[in-house]
C-alpha positions in Angstrom: 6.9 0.9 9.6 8.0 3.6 6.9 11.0 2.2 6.5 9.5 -1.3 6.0 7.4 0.5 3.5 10.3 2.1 1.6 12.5 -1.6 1.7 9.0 -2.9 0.0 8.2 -1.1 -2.3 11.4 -0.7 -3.2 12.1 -4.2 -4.2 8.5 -3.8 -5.7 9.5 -1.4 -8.0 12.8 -2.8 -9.1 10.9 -6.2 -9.8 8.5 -4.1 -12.1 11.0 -2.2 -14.3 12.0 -4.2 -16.7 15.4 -3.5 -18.8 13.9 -1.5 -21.6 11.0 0.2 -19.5 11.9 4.4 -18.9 8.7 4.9 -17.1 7.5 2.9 -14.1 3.2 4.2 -13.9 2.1 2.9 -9.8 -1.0 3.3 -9.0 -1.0 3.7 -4.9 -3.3 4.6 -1.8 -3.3 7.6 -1.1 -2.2 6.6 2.3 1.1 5.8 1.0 2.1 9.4 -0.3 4.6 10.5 2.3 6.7 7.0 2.1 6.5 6.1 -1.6 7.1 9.9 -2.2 10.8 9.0 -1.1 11.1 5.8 -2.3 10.6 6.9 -6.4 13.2 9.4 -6.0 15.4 6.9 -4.8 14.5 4.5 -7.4 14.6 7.1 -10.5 18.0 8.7 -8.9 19.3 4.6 -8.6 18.1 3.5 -12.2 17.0 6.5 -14.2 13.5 5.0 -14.7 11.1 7.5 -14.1 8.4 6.6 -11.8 4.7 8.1 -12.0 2.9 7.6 -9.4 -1.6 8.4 -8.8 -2.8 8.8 -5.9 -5.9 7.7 -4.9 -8.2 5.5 -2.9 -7.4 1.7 -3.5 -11.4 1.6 -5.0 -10.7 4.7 -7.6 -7.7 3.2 -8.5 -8.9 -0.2 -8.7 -12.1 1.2 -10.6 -9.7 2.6 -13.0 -7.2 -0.4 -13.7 -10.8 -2.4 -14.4 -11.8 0.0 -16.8 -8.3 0.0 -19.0 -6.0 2.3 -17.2 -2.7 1.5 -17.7 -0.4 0.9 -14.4 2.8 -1.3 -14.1 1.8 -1.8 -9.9 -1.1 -1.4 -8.0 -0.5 -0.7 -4.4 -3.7 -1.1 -2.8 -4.6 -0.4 0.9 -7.7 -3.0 0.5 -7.0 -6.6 -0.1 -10.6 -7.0 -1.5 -9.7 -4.4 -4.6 -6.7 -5.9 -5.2 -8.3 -9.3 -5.8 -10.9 -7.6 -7.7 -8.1 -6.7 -10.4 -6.8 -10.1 -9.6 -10.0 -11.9 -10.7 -10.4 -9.8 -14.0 -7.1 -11.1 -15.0 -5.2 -7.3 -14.8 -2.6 -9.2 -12.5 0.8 -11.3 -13.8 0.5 -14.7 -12.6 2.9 -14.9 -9.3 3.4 -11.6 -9.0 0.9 -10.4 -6.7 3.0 -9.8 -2.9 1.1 -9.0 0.4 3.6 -6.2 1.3 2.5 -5.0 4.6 -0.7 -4.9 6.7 -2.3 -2.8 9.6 -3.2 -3.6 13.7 -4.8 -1.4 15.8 -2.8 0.0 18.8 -4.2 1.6 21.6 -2.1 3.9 23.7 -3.1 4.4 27.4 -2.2 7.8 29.5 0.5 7.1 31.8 2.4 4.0 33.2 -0.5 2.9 35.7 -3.0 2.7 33.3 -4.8 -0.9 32.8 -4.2 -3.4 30.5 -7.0 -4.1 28.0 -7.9 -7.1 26.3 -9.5 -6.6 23.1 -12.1 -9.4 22.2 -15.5 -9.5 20.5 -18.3 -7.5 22.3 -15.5 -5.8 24.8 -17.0 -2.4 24.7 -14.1 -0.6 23.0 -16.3 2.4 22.8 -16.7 2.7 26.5 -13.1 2.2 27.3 -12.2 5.4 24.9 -14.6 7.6 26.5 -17.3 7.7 23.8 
């Protein structure tokens, strides 16, 4: 999954840097520290952009874009902030990308442990013990 990550937002911040630019600003969830942490140093060592990256929770970060803060990519963990930077016009016109997304995955103690269907009123709660 990190690596996916890195590959991403990568290519993310290549698309975003444009010829002139010495200073790539990304706004990102906090969430994505440890990966993008990697990816900028890779990115200013490949280019010699520097990249400045804030940390925060996708609604701070959102919060602050709407209010005037200045950021070349948003990385947001929440779809629903990201369209709400969308809808006040803060976003390029076909540059928005969906660059990754999140499942649940439940891990069961040993290799005879049942399989278990996830659905709608399945009592997840009970089958973790709480």
């Amino acid at each position: 999954m990190i690596g996916r990550l890195c590959w991403s937002v990568a290519l993310t911040l290549s698309l975003a840097a444009p010829a002139v630019a010495q200073e790539v600003v990304v706004f990102a969830a906090a969430s994505m520290k440890t990966a993008l942490d990697q990816v900028a140093a890779e990115f200013e060592a490949a280019t010699g952009h520097e990249v400045v990256v804030s940390y925060a929770g996708s609604n701070a970060l959102a919060q602050q874009i709407l209010q005037g803060a200045p950021a070349d990519i948003f990385l947001s963990a929440a779809e629903t902030w990201m369209d709400e930077v969308e809808k006040a016009g803060l976003v390029v016109p076909g540059t928005r990308r969906d660059l990754l997304g999140n499942r649940l995955v439940l891990i069961a103690h040993g290799a005879g442990a049942d399989a278990v269907e996830i659905g709608a009123g399945g009592g997840l709660a009970g089958m973790l013990g709480g």
